[in-house]
N, C-alpha and C positions, 0 to 999 in steps of 0.2 A: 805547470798547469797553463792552459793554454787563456787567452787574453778573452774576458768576455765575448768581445765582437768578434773573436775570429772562431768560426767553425771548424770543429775538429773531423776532418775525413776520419772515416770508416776504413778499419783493417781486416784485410780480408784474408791475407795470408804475409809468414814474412820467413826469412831461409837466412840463415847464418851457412855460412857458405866454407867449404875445406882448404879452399885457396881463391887465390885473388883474382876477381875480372876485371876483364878491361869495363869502364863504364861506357864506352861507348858502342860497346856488344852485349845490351841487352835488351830485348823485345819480345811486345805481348801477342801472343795468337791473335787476331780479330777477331774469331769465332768460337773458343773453347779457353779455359784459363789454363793456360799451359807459359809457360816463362823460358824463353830459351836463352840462353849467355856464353859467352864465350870469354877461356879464363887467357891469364897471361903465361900460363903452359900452354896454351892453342891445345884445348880441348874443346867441345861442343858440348854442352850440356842443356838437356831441358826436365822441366821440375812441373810439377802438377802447385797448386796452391799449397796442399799441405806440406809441401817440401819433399815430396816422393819424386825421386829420381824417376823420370819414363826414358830418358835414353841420354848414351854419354859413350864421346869417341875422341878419338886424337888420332891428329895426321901422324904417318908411321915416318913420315919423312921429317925429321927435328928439324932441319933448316926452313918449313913452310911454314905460312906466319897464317892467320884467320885477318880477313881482310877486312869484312861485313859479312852480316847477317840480316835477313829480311824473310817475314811470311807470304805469302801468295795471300790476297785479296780475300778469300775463301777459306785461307785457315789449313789447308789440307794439306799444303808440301811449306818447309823451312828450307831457305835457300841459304848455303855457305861458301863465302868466296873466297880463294884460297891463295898466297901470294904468289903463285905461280900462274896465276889464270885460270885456272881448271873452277867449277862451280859445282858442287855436289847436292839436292836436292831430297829431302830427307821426307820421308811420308809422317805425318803428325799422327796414323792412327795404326800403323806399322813401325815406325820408330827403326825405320831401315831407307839405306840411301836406294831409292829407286830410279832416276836420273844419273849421269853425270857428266859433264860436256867441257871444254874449255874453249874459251874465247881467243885465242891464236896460239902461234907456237913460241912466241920470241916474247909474250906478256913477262914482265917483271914484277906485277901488284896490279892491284884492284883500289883505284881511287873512289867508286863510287855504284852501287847496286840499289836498284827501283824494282818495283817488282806493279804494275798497275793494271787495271780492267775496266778497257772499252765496249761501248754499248756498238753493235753492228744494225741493230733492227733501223726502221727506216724512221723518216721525220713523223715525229707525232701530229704531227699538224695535216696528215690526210682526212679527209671525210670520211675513209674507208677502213674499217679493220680487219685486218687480215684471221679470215677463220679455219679450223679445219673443214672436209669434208663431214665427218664426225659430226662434228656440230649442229652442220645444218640437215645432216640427214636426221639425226636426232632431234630435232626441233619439229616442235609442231607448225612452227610459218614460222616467214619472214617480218621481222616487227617493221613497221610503217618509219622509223624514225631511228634505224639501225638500218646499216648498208654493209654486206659481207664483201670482201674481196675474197675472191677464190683462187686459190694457186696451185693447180694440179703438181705442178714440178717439184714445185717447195714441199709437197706434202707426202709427194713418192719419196722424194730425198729422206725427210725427215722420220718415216716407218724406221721400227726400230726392231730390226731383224735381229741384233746380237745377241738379245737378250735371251731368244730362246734357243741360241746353240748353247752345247754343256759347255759348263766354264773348264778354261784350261787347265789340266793335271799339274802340281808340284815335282819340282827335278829334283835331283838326290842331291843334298847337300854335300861339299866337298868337294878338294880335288880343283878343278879349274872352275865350279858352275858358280854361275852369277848367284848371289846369295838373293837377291831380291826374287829370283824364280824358285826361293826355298819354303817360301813362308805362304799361307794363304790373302790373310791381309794385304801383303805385301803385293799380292800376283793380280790380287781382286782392284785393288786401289790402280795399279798399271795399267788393266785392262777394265775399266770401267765401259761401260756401256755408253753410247752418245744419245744423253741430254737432250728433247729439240727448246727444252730451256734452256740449254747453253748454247743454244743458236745465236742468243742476241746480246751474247758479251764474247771480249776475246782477249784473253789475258797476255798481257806485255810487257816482256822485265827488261831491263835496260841493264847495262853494266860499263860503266867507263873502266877502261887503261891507264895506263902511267904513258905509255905509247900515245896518249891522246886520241884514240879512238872510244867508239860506242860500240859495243855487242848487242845484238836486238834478237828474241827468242822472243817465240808465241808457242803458246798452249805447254808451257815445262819443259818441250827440249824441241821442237821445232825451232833448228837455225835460219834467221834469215840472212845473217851475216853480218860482215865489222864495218864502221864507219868512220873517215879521218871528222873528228869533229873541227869546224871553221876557226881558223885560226885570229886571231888580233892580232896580235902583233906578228910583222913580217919575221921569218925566221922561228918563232916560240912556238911551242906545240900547246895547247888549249888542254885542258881535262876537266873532267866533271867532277864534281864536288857535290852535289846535289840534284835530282829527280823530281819529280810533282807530276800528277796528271789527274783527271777527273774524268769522272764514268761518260757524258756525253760528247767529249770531243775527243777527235782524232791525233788531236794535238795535243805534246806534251813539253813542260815547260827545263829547258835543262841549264844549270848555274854553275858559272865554268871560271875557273883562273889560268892567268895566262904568265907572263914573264916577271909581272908585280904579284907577287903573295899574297897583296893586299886587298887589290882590286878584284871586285867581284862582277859578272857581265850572265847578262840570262838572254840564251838562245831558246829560239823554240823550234823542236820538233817534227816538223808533219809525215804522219803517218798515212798517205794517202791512199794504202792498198786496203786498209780499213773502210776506208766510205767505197774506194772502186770495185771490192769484190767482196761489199757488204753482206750480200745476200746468202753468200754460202762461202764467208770465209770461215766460220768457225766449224764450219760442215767441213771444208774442206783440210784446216789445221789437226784439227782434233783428229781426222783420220788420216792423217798424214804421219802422227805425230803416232796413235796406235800401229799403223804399219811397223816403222819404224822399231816400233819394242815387239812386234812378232817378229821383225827380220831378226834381233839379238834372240831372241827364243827359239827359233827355230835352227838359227847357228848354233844352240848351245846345243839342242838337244840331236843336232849332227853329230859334232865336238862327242856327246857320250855315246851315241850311239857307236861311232867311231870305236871309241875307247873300249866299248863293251864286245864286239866281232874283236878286236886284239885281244884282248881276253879268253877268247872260247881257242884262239890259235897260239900262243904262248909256249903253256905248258904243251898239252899234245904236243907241238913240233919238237918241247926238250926229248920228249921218252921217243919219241920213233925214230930221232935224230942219233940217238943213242946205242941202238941198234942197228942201224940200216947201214954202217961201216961193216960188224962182220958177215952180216949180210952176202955185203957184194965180193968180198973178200973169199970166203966159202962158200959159198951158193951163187954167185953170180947174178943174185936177182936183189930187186928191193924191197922192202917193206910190202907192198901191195900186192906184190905178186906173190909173197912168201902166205899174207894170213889168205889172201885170194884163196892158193893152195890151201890151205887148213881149214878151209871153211867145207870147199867144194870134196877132200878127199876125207878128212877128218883126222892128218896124218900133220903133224908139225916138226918144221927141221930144227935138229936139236940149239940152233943159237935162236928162235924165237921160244922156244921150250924154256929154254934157260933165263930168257929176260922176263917171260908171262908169270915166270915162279919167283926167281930170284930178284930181278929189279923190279917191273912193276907190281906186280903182288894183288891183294889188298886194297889195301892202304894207298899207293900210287891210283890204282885204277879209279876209287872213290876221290880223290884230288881233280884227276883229268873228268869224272863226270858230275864235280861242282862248278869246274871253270866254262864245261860245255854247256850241258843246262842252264848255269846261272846266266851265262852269258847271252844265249840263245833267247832268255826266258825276257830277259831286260829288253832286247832290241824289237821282239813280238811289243812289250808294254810300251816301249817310245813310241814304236809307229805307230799302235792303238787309240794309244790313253792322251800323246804327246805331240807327234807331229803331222798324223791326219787332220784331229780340231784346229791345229793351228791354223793348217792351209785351207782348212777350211773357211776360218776367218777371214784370210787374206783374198777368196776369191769373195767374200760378200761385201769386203771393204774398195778393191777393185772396182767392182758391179759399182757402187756407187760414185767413186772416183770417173769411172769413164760415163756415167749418166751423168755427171757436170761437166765433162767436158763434150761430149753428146750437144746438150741443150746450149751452152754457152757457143758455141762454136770452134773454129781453129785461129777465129783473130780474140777471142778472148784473153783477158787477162788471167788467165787460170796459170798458165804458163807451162801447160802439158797439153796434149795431142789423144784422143782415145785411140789412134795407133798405136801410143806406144803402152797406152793402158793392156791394150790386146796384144802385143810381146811378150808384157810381163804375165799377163794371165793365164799367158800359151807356157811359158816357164813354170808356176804353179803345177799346171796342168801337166807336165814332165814330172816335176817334184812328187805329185799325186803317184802316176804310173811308178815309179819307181819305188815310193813307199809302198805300192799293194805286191807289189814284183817283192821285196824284201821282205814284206809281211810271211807273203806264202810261203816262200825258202825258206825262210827263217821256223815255220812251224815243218815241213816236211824234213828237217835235218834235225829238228827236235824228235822227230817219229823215226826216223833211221837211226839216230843216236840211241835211240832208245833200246831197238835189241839191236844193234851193233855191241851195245854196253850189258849188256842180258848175255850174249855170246861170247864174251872176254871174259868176265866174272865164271860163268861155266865150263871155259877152258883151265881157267887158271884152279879152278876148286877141284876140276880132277885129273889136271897134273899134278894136282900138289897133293892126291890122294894116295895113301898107298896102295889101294886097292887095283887091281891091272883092271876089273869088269865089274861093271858099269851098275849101279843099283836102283832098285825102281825107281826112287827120287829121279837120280840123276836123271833117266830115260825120260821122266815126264817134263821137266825142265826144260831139258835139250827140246822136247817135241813141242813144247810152248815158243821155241825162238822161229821168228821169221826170218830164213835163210837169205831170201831173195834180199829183205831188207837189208841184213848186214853186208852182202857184193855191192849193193844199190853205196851203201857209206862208205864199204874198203873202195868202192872206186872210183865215187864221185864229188866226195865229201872228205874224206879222212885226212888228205896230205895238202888236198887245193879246194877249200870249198867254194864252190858257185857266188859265194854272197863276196867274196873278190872283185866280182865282178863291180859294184857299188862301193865296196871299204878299201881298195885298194891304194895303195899310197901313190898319190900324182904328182907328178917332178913340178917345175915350176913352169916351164914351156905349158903343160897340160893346164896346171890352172889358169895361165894367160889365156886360154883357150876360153873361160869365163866373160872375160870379160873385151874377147873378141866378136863373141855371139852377141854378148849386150848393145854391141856396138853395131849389128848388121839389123837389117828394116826384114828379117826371115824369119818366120816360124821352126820352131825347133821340134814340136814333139812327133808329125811324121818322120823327121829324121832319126828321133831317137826311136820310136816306133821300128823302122825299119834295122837301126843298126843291132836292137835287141832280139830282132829276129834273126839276123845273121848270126851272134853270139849264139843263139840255141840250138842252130844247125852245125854247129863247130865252123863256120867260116870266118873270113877277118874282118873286122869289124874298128868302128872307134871306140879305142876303150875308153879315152878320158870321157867320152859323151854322156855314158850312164853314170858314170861317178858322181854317189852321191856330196861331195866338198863341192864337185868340179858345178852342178848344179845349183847349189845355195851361194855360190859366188855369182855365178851368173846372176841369181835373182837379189841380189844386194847391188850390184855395179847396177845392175837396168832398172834399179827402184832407185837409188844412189842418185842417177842419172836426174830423172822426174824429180826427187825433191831438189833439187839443184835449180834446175829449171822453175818450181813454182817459187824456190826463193830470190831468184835472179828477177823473178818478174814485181814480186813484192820489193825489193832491192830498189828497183824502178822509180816507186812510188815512195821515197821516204825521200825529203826533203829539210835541209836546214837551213831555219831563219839565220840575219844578220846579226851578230852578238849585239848588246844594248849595256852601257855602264846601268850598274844598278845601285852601287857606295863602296865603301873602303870597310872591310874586317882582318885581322889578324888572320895566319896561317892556321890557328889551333883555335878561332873564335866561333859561339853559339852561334848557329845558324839553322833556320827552319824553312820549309816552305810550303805555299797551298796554294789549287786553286778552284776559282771560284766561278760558276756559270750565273752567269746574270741572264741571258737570253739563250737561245738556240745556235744564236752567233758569235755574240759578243763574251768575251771570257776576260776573266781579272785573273792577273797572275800576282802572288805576294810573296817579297823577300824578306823576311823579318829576323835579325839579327842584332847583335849585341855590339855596340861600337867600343873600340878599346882605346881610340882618343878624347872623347866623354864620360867617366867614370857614371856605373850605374842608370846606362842610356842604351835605349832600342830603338832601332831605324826600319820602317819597314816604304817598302820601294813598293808601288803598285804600277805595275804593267796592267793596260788594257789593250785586249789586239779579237780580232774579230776573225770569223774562218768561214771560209766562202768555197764551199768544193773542196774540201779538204785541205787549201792554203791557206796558211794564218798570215796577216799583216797589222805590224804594228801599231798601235796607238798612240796615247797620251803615257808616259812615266812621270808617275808623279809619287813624294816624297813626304814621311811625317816622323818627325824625332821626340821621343818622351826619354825623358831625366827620371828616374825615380829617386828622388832624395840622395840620401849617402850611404845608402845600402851596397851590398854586392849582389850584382846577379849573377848565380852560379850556374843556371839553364832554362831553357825556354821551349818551350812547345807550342804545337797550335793543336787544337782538338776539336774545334768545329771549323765552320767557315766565317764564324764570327770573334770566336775568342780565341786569346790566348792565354796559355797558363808559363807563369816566370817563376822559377822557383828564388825567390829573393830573400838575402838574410841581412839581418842587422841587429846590432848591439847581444851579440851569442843566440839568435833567435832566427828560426830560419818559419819561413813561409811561402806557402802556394800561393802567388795574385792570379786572379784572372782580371785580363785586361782585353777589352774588346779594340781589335784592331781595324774594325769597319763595324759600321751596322747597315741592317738596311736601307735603300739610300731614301725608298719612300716608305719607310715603316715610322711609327709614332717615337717619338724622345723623350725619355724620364728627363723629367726637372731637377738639376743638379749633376746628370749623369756626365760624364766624359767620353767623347767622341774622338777619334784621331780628326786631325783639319790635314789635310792634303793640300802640297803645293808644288809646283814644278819641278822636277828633279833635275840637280845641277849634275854634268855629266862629268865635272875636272875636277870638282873641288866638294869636300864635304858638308853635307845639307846641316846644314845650322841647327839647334833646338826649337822643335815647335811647341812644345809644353813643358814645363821643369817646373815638378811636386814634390815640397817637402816630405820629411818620413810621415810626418802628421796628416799631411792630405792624400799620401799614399794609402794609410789607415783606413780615412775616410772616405774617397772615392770610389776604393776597389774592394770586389769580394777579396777577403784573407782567409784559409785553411792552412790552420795549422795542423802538422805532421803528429800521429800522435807518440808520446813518448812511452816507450819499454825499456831504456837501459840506455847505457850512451851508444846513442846512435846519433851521428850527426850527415843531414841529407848533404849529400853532394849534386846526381846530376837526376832528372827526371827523362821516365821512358813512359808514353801516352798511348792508351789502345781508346780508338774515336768508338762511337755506336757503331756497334753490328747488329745488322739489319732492321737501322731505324729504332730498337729496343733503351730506352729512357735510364735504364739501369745496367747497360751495361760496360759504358766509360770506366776507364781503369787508369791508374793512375804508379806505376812504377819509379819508386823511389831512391836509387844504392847508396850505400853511405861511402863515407870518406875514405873509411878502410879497405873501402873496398871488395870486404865479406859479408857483406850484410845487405840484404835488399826487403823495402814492406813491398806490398801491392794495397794499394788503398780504392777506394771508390767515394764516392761525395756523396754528405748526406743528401736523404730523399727530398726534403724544400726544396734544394737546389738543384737538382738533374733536369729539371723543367727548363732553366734560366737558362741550362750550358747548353740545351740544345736551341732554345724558340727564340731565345732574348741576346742580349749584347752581355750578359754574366757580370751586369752590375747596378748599383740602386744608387738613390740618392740618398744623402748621410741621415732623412729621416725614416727610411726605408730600411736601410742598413742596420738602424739603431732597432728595428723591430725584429729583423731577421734573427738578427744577433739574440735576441732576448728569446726567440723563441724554441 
């Protein structure tokens, strides 16, 4: 039973679990109760509250370890990093990896994964707000004490065309295709439509190496590429250990160890292409980042289309291949020219006789007109259903890619050219003709096939008759087949169909061909234009040219190309501060971190950790540094050390920008403190309350105790929630989900126990959700004494 004065959290959901997790893989959605964790099989798992499995995977590869786990800002993708470097990206409302990237090739582990979201919109502090057109033509007047800015460009950009193209068709599951193009959810979640609410945030996940680099990704899988992070000590490689960053600055705070274990140092960040190409970077990521999963989309549904023209030629080549030895052997002719004859005299030599009755039959005939049709019928539906809409998308997403680089210019930091937007468009635009060119063939070999296969069946039904002459059936049958059509298939379709000309298998020399055109400043489709008309007058022509592979490489190297370029120029603009000592913690010691906006400029950064040479002490380092144009420079570091009695602290969190929560146990009794690690610096102070005192931070030697509270005045000074009890459960480490979106009630509070299979999710009662988010989450001991009691 839990101590009068201490408040029992509220349990909201708790999962005995089948095997054991790591505790330090497990994390709550921000925005939906979902629980993801990762066990010590290197499984993935996530769980709804009531303990209902929503999705659950394991690396196929047993030597991969799970590295971290972290949610996107928004709740919508779970990110998992894998000890090979590779990062898989999991959709929370598909429950399917729809991402997946790695961060180099020679990565050995993942020390350290952030995932955070910056604001892009401009300084608040204009006189002007920015409106739509909309708006103001919607408005009855201009109000006297309201000033619009107008932004024609911004607001062309921002029209939201995709919405009303039809959404992309699902691929057929199996086989090679991307499973995330199988599902609807899955395909709707990847191709979401652009937000111009997500105009004025940019999301940014960081991942440190064991290599001592940063990997930096915006918008889910736009790469912008690795970073050696600054080294300390001459010769040591740095890695990260810890991430923080906050919505209105560009700067992000990162907590790195170096050759000491021990020693901990906080560099910061700047993310400068953020404020440089504030205005239409998320315009510009996000559809970067949708290109991107139409390029895999549109390569898969080559890949089947491929797959599906080998199919309709297969069989067919076994049965005619079959015949067309004695053929030549007896008759001197081949396959073509033998049913040619049997069509045109009505007379069959007796080795096609023999194969129409005896081998193909039936039974053969209806195999070769499932693989034909089926086949035929599949590559009509890709280009229809599948790779037309794609391309279509790609030229509206184009159209506004080169309208920013249009408006911006060619010394822009965009870091593309609309020349080479109009390459790639001109590519497209190939891709197009080619898909209508395959469409039509592809239905007019389904219309010859069709009594071509009417006239096989009708030969073979009265061979195999024994009647010598002919009976009205038969006569009316026979008068129903379209003669010309079947010559039209025995000779132009049957042994080499025309769509060859697009499916045909290209050496390597041919595909290098791709990505030689990527590389020339020349429009390609009068080329292809014209070499397609050679093709149809029988002259020579380039074959790789219309080859549909040879195409969709071209337009991945030349798109390839361009994000390269816009991340080289983002590349540019990142910059890292000087490391800064910040104290001494163990290799395996609590550590948290947050940061905090005091102005527009000025940012507090805080490292608050668990000291292992102070039994049942926290140290928390405050960094103050200011950012002026997107570069941060240091401030004042300064230093405050609290004792908690002789309790053990088994973990610590922060979950505002004021409090923190310790999960602290003593005499077999385990409890939540919240303990406020700043308050506002001009906000009002409870009488009795406890403030941290900050004082210069010593940069060589351990910052001394600035406050040391008995277990009794830990009691009394700090809010206590005790864990509530269902059985032996004994808490071990805490996992904290902050408010999402500002809501009072929806702090959460993840618990796991010792054993390691058992997790609560608790939340705080309702008196107190007010405190954790407005106040410093603590009272004075007559205050306490009231709370408690009620």
């Amino acid at each position: 039973m839990a101590p009068a004065d201490a408040l029992e959290l509220l349990t909201l959901g708790e999962k005995a679990l089948p095997q054991p997790v790591d505790p330090k893989l497990v994390t709550h959605c921000p925005s939906v109760d979902l629980i993801a964790l990762g066990t010590t099989d290197q499984q993935v798992l996530i769980y709804r509250l009531n303990g209902q499995r929503v999705y659950g995977a394991a690396q196929k590869a047993e030597r991969l370890k799970i590295e971290s786990i972290k949610w996107k800002p928004n709740g919508q993708m779970l990110a998992v990093a894998w000890s090979d470097g590779s990062v898989h990206l999991i959709g929370s409302e598909s429950a399917k990896i729809v991402h997946q990237f790695s961060t180099g090739e020679a990565v050995s582990g993942i020390t350290c994964m952030g995932w955070g979201s910056n604001a892009t919109n401009k300084s608040s502090s204009s006189t002007k707000r920015n409106a739509s057109w909309e708006e103001v033509l919607n408005s009855s007047g201009l109000q006297d004490d309201e000033k619009f800015s107008l932004d024609l460009p911004r607001d062309l950009s921002m029209i939201d065309i995709e919405i009303s193209l039809p959404k992309l068709s699902l691929l057929a599951a199996g086989g090679s295709s991307d499973d995330v193009f199988c599902s609807r959810s899955s395909l709707d979640a990847l191709f979401r439509p652009f937000d111009p609410k997500d105009n004025d945030s940019v999301d940014v996940m960081v991942v440190g190496t064991k290599e001592g680099e940063v990997h930096l990704t915006v918008y889910d899988s736009f790469i912008v590429g690795s970073f050696q992070l600054p080294r300390i000590t001459s010769g040591a490689l740095s890695r990260l250990i810890r991430h923080s960053s906050t919505n209105h600055c560009s700067t992000h705070s990162l907590l790195l160890r170096s050759s000491d274990p021990s020693a901990l140092y906080l560099s910061f960040l700047d993310l400068r292409f953020i404020s440089a190409t504030s205005e239409y970077l998320s315009l510009l990521a996000s559809r970067s980042t949708a290109l991107q999963n139409l390029l895999r989309y549109i390569n898969q549904v080559q890949s089947l289309m491929t797959s599906e023209w080998k199919s309709t030629q297969e069989l067919p080549a076994k049965f005619l291949r079959s015949v067309s030895g004695d053929l030549k052997d007896k008759h001197e002719c081949n396959i073509v020219q033998a049913l040619y004859h049997s069509v045109v005299t009505g007379h069959n030599f007796p080795v096609v006789k023999e194969w129409l009755v005896d081998e193909l039959s039936e039974r053969g005939l209806k195999r070769w007109e499932k693989a034909v049709v089926t086949g035929l019928e599949g590559i009509r539906r890709l280009v229809h259903e599948n790779m037309v809409p794609a391309l279509d998308r790609c030229s509206v997403i184009l159209s506004r890619l080169s309208g920013i680089a249009k408006f911006k210019g060619p010394n822009s930091s965009v870091g593309f050219s609309s020349q080479q937007i109009s390459l790639i468009t001109d590519t497209v635009a190939c891709l197009h003709l080619v898909a209508n060119k395959i469409l039509m063939q592809a239905m007019d070999e389904l219309d010859l096939f069709a009594a071509f296969s009417s006239w096989l069946r009708f030969q073979i039904d009265t061979l195999a008759s024994d009647s010598s002459t002919p009976n009205d059936e038969e006569i009316e049958k026979e008068s129903l087949i379209d003669h010309s059509k079947v010559l039209l298939y025995i000779e132009d379709c049957m042994t080499a169909s025309p769509l060859e000309v697009y499916f045909g298998d290209s050496t390597p020399e041919e595909l290098e061909l791709g990505n030689v055109l990527a590389g020339q400043d020349v429009s390609m489709f009068d080329e292809l234009d014209e070499q397609l008309q050679k093709e149809a007058q029988g002259l020579p022509y380039k074959k790789s040219l219309p080859r549909l592979e040879v195409l969709c490489k071209t337009l991945s190297w030349q798109s390839n190309a361009v994000f390269g370029q816009i991340a080289e120029a983002e590349k540019r603009n990142v910059r890292f501060g000087n490391p800064q000592h910040v104290g001494f913690c163990g290799q395996d010691g609590l550590i948290d971190m947050r940061m905090v906006e005091l102005t527009s400029s000025v940012v507090l950064s805080y490292v608050l950790f668990a000291r292992n040479d102070i039994p049942s002490s926290i140290q928390v380092t405050r960094t103050t540094f200011s950012v002026e144009n997107g570069l941060s420079s240091v401030g004042d570091v300064d230093s405050s050390v609290v004792a908690l009695g002789d309790g053990h602290i088994k973990d610590l969190k922060v979950i505002n920008d004021i409090t923190l929560l310790v999960l602290w146990s003593v005499k077999e009794s385990s409890y939540i403190l919240s303990i406020p690690y700043d308050g506002p610096p001009d906000g009002p102070k409870h009488p009795g309350a406890y403030y941290m005192d900050y004082f210069p931070h010593l940069q060589n030697s351990p910052t001394p105790i600035t406050k040391s509270f008995s277990n009794a005045e830990v009691i009394n000074h700090f809010h206590r929630y005790a864990i509530p009890n269902t059985g032996p459960f004994t808490a071990e480490r805490l996992e904290v989900r902050v408010n999402a979106g500002n809501e009072s009630n929806s702090s959460r509070v993840v618990v796991s126990g010792k054993d390691r299979q058992h997790y609560k999710v608790l939340a705080f009662p309702t008196s107190v959700r007010k405190d954790l988010i407005n106040d410093v989450g603590i009272e004075s001991d007559e205050e306490m004494t009231m709370s408690g009691g009620s």
